[in-house]
N, C-alpha and C positions, 0 to 999 in steps of 0.2 A: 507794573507800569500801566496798567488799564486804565486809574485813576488820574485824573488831568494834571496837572503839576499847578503851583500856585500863579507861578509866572504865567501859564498861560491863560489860569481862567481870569486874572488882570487885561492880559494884554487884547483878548477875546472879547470881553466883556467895556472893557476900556474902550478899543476903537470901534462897537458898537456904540457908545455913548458920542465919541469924538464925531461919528457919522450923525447922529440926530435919530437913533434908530429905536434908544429905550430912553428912561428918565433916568437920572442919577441916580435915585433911588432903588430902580432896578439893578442897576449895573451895581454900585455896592452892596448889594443882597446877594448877587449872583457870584461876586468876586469871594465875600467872605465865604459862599457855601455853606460847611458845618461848624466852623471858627468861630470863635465866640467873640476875639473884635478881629479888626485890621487897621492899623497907623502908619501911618506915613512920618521918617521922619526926617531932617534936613531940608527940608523945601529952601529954596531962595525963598525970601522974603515973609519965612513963618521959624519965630523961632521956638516951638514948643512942637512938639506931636501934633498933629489932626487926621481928622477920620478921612476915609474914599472919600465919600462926595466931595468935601472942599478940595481935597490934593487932587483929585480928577480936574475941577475946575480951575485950578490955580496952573496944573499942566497946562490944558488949554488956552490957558491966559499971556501962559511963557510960550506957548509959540508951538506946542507937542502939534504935530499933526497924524502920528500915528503908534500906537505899540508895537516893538517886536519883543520875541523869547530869543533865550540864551540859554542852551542847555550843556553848557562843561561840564568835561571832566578831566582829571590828569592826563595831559600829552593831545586833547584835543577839545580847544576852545572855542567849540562849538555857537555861533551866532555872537562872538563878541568882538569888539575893534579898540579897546584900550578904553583909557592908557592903562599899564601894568595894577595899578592900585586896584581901581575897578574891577578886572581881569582876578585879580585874586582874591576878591572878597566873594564875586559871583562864583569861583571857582571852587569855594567854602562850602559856600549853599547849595552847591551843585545847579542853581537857576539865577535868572536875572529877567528884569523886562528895560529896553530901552527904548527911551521920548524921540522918537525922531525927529529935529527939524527943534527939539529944546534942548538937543547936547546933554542931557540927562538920563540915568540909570539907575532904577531900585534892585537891592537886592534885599530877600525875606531873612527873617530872622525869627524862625519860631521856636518857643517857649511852650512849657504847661505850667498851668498855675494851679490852685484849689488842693484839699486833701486826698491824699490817694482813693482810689475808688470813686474818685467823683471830680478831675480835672478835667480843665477847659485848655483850648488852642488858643492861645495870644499871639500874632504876627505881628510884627514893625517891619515896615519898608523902609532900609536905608536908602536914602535918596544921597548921588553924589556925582559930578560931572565927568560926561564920557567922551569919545574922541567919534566925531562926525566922521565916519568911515565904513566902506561894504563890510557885513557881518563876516564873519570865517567861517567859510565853507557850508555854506547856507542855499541846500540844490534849489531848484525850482519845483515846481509841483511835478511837471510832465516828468523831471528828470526821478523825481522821490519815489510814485509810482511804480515807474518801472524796476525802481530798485527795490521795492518791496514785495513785487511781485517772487522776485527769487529768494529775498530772506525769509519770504512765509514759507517757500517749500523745502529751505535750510532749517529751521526751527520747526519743522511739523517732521522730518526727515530725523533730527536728535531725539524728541518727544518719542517719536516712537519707536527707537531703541531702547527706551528707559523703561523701567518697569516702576511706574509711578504710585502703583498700589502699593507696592513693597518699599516705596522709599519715606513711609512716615505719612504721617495724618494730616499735615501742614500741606504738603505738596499735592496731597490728592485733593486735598476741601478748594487747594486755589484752582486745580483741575476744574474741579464742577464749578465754582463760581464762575471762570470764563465761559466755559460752554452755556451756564445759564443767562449771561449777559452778553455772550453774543448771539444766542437764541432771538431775546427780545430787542436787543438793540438800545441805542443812549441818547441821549441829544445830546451833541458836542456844538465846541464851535458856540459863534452866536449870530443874533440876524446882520447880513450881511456880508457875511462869507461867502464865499461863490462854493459850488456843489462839489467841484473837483476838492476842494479842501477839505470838507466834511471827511468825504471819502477816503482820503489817503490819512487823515488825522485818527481814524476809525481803524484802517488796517494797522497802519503804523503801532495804534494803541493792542490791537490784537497780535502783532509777530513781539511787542516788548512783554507781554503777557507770559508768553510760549518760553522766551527767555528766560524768566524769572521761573515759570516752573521748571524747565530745564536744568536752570542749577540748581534749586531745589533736591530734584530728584536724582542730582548727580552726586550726591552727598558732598557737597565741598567747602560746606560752612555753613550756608544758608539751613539747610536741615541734615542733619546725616542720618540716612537714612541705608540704601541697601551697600554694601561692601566694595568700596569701589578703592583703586590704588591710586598714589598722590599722580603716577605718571596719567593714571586715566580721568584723575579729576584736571590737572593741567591741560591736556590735550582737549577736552568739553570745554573748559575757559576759551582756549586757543579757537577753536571751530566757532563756539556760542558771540564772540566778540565781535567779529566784523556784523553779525547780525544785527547783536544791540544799537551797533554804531549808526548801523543805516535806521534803526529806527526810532533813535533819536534825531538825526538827519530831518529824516521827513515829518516827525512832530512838530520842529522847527520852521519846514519848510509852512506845513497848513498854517501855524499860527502867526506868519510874517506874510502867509497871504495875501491880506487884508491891503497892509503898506504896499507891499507891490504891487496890485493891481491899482492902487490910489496913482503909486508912482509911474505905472503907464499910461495913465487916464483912463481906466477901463471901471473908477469907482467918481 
């Protein structure tokens, strides 16, 4: 989970553009990332596929005044307000971003194309109408924070029960890989985000990290690795979950920042 999700480097990059803060062109650079395109597809009033820039602009035109993320999963749908259809397509992809203020919702649909050893990432946004309602269960920053503050010392408290060296080569390489990347640090977010969101989108990205080494090194699918019983891979589920939950929570919360602070006047 260190890696931004697609929804949000949209919705990031998106209500950067909606603020007047980059050019189009940036903002579709930044959304694709390392993707080889990204489509937009069902727009009101376009009936074929088109690239970011025009669907950015065509948003804007329906009325979007800001991006949020949607990060579901089974039994908790996380940043979404209906109707059911929507809810379960976004609940496919595990992400969603919703137009606030245009009653509209994309959700990604990613593909590989090309011959093996040499594929590329193709994305399409379904675009399709969503119900003008408070996200579900969507904390605020101050509240994220604070909940994150105790899933990092829940998730560094499992990590270090585990004997990560001995549980496979997978789980130790993404070991070093976090420490190496939270040594030097990311740019997240984008201009316009107020500083509290950087923040907590940063730790949040750091306790979802821990988690995924966690069950990694717990052997319980993700890698098996050292000798562990189904009762003790359940029980690491059990413990590990509420953590992931909060730090999907406050990933959520940083990247609906933006809209909230617009929607208290403070943007």
């Amino acid at each position: 989970m260190l890696d931004e999700p697609r929804s949000g480097r949209l919705a990031a990059w998106g209500n950067a553009l909606l603020a007047g803060l980059v050019s189009p062109d940036e903002a579709a650079h930044r959304i694709a990332g390392e993707d080889a395109s990204h489509r937009v597809a069902g727009l009101p009033g376009e009936s074929a596929q088109v690239g970011l820039t025009l669907a950015l602009g065509r948003l804007r035109a329906l009325g979007a005044k800001g991006l949020r993320v949607a990060l579901p999963i089974a039994g908790h749908p996380l940043g979404l307000s209906g109707p059911p259809e929507f809810n379960a397509h976004a609940l496919d992809a595990g992400e969603a971003v919703i137009a606030t203020g245009a009653a509209l919702g994309l959700v990604p649909e990613v593909s590989a194309a090309g011959p093996e050893g040499d594929q590329h990432i193709e994305v399409v946004w379904r675009c399709q109408a969503v119900r003008e309602a408070p996200p579900a269960d969507v904390p605020s920053l101050s509240e994220a924070e604070r909940e994150l503050a105790e899933a990092l010392r829940e998730a560094t408290e499992v990590l270090s029960r585990l004997n990560v060296a001995g549980s496979g080569p997978v789980a130790e390489a993404a070991l070093e890989a976090y420490r190496a990347r939270a040594e030097r640090g990311r740019e997240v977010l984008a201009p316009g985000y107020p500083p509290r969101a950087i923040r907590v989108l940063e730790l949040a990205q750091r306790v979802g990290a821990l988690v995924d080494i966690a069950y990694m090194a717990g052997g319980d699918g993700r890698e098996h690795g050292g000798a562990v019983s189904a009762s003790e891979i359940t029980a690491r589920a059990e413990a590990l979950r509420p953590v992931e939950r909060t730090s999907r929570r406050a990933q959520v919360a940083a990247y609906n920042a933006y809209v909230e602070e617009r929607e208290r006047g403070g943007l």
